[in-house]
C-alpha positions as CSV (number, residue, x, y, z in Angstrom):
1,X,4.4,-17.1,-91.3
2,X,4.0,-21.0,-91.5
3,X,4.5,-22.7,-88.3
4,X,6.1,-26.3,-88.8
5,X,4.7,-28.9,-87.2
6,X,6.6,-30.8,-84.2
7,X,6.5,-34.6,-85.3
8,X,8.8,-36.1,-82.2
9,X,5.3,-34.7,-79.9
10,X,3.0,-35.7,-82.5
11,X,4.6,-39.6,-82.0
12,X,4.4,-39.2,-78.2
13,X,0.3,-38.1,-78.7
14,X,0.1,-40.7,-80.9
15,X,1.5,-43.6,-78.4
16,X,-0.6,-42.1,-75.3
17,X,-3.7,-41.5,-77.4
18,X,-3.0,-45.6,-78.1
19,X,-2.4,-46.6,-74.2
20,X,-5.4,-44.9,-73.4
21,X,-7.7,-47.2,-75.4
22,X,-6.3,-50.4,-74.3
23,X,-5.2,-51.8,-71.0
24,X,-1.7,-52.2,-71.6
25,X,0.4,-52.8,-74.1
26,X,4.1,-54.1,-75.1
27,X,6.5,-52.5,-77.2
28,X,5.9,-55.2,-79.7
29,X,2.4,-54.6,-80.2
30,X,3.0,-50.6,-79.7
31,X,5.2,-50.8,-82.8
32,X,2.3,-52.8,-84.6
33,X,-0.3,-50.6,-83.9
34,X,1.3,-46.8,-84.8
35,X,4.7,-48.0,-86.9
36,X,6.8,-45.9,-85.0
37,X,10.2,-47.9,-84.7
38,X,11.1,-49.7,-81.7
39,X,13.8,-47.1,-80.7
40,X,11.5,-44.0,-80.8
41,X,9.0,-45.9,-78.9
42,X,11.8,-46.4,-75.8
43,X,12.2,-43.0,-75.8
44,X,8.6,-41.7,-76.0
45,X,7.7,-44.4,-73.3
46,X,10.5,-43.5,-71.2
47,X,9.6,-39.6,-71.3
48,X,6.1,-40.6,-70.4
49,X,7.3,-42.7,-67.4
50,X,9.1,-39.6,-66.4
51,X,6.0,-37.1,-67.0
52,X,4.0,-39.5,-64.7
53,X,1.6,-40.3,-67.8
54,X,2.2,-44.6,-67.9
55,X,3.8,-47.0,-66.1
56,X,5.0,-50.2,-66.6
57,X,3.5,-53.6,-65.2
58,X,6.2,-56.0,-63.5
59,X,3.8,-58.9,-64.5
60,X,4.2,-58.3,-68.1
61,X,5.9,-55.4,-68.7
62,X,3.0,-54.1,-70.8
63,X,2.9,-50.2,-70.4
64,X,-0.3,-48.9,-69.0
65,X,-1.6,-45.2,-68.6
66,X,-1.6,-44.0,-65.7
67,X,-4.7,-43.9,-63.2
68,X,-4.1,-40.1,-62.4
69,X,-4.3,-39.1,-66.0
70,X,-7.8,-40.8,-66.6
71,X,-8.9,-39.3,-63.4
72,X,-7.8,-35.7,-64.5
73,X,-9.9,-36.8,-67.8
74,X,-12.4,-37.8,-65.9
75,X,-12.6,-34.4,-63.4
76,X,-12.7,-32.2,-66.0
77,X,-15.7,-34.3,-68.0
78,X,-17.5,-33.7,-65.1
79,X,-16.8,-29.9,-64.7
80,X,-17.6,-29.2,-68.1
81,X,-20.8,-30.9,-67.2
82,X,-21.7,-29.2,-64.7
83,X,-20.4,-26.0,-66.8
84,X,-22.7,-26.7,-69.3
85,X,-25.9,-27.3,-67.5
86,X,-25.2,-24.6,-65.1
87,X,-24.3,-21.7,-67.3
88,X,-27.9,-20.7,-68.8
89,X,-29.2,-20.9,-65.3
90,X,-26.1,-18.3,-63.9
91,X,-27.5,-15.7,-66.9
92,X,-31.1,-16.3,-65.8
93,X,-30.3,-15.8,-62.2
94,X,-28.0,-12.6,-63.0
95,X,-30.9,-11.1,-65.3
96,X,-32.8,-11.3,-62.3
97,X,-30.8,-10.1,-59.6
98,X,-27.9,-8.1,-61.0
99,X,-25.4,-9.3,-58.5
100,X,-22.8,-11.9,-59.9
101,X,-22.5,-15.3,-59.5
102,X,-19.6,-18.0,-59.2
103,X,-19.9,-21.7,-59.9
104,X,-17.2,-23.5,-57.6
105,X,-16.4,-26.6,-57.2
106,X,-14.7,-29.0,-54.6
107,X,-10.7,-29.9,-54.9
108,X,-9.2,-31.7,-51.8
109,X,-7.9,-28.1,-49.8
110,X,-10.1,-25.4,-51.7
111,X,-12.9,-24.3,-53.5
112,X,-12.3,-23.4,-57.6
113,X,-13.9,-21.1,-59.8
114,X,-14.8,-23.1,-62.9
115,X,-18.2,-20.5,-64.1
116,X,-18.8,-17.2,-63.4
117,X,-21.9,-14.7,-64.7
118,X,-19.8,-11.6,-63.7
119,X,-19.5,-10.6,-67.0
120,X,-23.4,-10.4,-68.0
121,X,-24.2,-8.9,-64.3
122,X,-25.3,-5.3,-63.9
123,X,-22.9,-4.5,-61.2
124,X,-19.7,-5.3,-63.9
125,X,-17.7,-3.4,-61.8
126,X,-17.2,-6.6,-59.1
127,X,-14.5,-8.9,-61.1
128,X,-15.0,-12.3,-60.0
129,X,-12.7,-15.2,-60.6
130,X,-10.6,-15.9,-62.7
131,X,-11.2,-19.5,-64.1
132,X,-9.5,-21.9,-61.8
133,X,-9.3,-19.4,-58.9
134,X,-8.4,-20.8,-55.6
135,X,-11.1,-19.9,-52.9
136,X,-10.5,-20.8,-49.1
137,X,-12.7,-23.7,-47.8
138,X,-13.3,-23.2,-44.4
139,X,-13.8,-19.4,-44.7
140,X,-15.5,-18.4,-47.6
141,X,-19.3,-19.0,-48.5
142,X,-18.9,-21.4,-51.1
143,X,-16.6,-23.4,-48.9
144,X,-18.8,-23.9,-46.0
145,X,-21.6,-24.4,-48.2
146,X,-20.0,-27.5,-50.2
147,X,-19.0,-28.8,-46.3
148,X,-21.9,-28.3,-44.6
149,X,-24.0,-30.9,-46.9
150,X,-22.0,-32.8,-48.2
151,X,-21.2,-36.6,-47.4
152,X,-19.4,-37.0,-44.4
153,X,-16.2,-38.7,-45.9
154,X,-15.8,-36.1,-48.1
155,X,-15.6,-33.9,-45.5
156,X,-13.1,-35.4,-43.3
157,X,-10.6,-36.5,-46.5
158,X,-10.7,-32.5,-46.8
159,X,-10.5,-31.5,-43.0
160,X,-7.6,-33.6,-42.6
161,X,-6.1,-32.1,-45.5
162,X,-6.4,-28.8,-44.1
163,X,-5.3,-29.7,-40.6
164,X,-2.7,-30.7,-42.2
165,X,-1.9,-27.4,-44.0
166,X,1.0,-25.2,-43.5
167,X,-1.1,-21.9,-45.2
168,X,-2.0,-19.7,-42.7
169,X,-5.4,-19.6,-44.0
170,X,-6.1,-22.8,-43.5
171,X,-5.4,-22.9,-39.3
172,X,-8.5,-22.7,-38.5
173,X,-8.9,-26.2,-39.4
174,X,-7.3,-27.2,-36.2
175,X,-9.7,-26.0,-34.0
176,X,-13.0,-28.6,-33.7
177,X,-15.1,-25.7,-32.3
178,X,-14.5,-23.7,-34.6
179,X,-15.3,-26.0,-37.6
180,X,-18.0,-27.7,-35.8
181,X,-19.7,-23.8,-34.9
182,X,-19.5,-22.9,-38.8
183,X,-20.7,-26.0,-40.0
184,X,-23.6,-26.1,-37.8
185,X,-24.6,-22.0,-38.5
186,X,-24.5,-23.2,-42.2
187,X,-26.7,-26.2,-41.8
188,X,-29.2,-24.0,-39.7
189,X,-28.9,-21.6,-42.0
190,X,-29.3,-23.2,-45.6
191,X,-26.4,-21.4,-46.9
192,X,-23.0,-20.3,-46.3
193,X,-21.7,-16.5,-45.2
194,X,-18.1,-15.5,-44.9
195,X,-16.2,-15.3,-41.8
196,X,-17.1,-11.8,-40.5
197,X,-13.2,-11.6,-41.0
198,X,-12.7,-13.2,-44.3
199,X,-12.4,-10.3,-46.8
200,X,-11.5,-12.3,-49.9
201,X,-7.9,-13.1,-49.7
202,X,-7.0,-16.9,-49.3
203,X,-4.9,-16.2,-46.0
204,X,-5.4,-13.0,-44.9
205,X,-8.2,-11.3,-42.9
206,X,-9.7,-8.2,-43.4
207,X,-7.4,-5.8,-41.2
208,X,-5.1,-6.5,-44.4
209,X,-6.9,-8.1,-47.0
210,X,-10.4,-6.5,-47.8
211,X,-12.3,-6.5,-51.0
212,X,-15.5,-4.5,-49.5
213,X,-17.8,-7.1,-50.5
214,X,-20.0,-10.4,-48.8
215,X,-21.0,-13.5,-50.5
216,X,-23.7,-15.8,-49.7
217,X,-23.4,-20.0,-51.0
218,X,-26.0,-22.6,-51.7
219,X,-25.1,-26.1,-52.3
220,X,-26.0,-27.7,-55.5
221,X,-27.3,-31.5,-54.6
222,X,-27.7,-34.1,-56.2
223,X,-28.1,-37.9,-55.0
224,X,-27.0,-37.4,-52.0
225,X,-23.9,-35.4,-53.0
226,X,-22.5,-32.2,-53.6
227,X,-20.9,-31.2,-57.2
228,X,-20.6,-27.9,-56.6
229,X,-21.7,-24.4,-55.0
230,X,-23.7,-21.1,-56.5
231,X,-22.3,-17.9,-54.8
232,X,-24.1,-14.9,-54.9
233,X,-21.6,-11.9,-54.5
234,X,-22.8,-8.2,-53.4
235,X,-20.9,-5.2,-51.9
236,X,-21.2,-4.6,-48.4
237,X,-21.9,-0.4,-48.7
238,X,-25.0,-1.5,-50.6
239,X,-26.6,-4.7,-49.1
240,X,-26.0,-5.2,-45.3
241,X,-25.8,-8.9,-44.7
242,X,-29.8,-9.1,-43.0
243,X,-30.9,-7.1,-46.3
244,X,-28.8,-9.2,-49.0
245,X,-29.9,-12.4,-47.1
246,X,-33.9,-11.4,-47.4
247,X,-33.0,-10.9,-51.5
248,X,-30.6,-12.9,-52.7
249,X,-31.4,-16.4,-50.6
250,X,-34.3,-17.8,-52.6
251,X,-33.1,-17.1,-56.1
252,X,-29.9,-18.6,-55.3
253,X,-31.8,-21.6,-53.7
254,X,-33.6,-22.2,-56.7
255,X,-31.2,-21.9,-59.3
256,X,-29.3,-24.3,-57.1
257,X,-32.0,-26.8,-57.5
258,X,-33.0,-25.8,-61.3
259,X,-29.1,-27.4,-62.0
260,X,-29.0,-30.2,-59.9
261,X,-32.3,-31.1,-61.8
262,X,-31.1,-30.3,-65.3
263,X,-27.9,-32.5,-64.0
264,X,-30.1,-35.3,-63.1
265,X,-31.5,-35.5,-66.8
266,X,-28.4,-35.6,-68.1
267,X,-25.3,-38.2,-67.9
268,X,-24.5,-38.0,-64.1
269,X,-22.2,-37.0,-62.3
270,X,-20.3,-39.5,-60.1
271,X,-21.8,-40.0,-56.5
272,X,-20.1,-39.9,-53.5
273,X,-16.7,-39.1,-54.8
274,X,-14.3,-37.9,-52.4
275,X,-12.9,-34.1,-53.6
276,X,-8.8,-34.8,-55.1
277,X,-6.7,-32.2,-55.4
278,X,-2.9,-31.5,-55.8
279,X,-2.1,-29.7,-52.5
């Protein structure tokens, strides 16, 4: 079956795909540049308004894309990055110690899942993910990881965030000795652990929610800054936490270093940026 194109979304792309090059523009010159009558253009601009993709400067009245869209551009040019260096590393590391591994990376209340090795690991049986999964920050590994070393005002923009939280999984934020006993355990440590009652599930603990299984994090840095975590999942009837420790620590430390080098060769990744996020 032939699928006919949609040519009123294919003038909308085409306007947006314009904005995006230039630093505003008027409907006069939009009309020069992509021919699409003056009326049309209302329309499409007015949609775009609405969809929160341009704006329209008072100064002027030049339309102008909107700083949110070039900074989800921008976020996901430096996942991929990071996807890309880290990815070869993640099979390297799973060929060598059979456990998965998760890449995960900072939003502004939660860790996501934007890698994962679970696929090539020899225990396949421990699903991991999925892409864009929404891991809890102050109680899993990868989120104390990423908080523990990373620069301070990244870490209160997201502490505030989740004081401010209404999940239930997120209460703990509220309580300074709590944060400030994790944070330091981490620190001390090197790495990140679970909660001893975190069991997987964003807002439940483990009297409800338990997957069987422990995670340990290491933080990947870089400049002074923290892009991302490696997690290192195992199941808690094979490795007890002391054991799992013992193996897993050091390879996860230096895959953790073999990307943030990698990332260092390549185009870099912005410093000291503070985690954003839609929650």
């Amino acid at each position: 079956m032939q699928v006919k194109s949609i040519q009123a979304l294919a003038r909308g792309l085409q306007v947006l795909q314009v904005l995006q090059t230039s630093r505003g523009m008027s409907l006069a010159a939009l009309h020069g540049r992509t021919g699409v009558p003056k009326a049309s253009l209302l329309r499409i601009l007015k949609t775009l308004m609405e969809q929160g993709f341009i704006w329209q400067r008072m100064l002027d009245e030049a339309w102008v894309p909107s700083f949110s869209l070039a900074e989800t551009a921008g976020r996901m040019d430096r996942d991929q990055q990071l996807v890309e260096v880290a990815s070869p590393i993640l099979e390297a590391l799973t060929r060598r110690i059979e456990w998965p591994s998760v890449l995960a990376v900072p939003r502004l209340s939660h860790m996501e899942v934007i890698e994962t090795n679970a696929a090539r690991a020899y225990f396949d049986n421990i699903a991991l993910g999925p892409m864009g999964f929404q891991v809890n920050m102050l109680r899993s590994a990868s989120g104390r990881a990423f908080l523990a070393f990373c620069e301070a005002p990244a870490r209160e923009a997201v502490l505030q965030t989740l004081r401010r939280s209404d999940r239930k999984g997120d209460r703990l934020a509220r309580s300074a000795d709590y944060v400030e006993a994790a944070l330091a355990e981490t620190r001390a440590q090197g790495f990140g652990l679970r909660d001893p009652d975190f069991g997987g599930d964003y807002d439940e603990g483990r009297s409800v929610a338990d997957d069987g299984r422990e995670s340990l994090a290491v933080p990947i840095r870089l400049a002074g800054h923290v892009p991302g975590t490696l997690n290192i999942t195992w199941t808690r009837r094979v490795h007890r936490r002391e054991k799992a420790v013992d193996l897993l620590f050091a390879p996860a430390q230096a895959a953790a270093e073999e990307i943030a080098r990698r990332l260092a060769r390549s185009a870099p990744v912005s410093p000291g940026e503070i985690p954003r996020g839609t929650d």
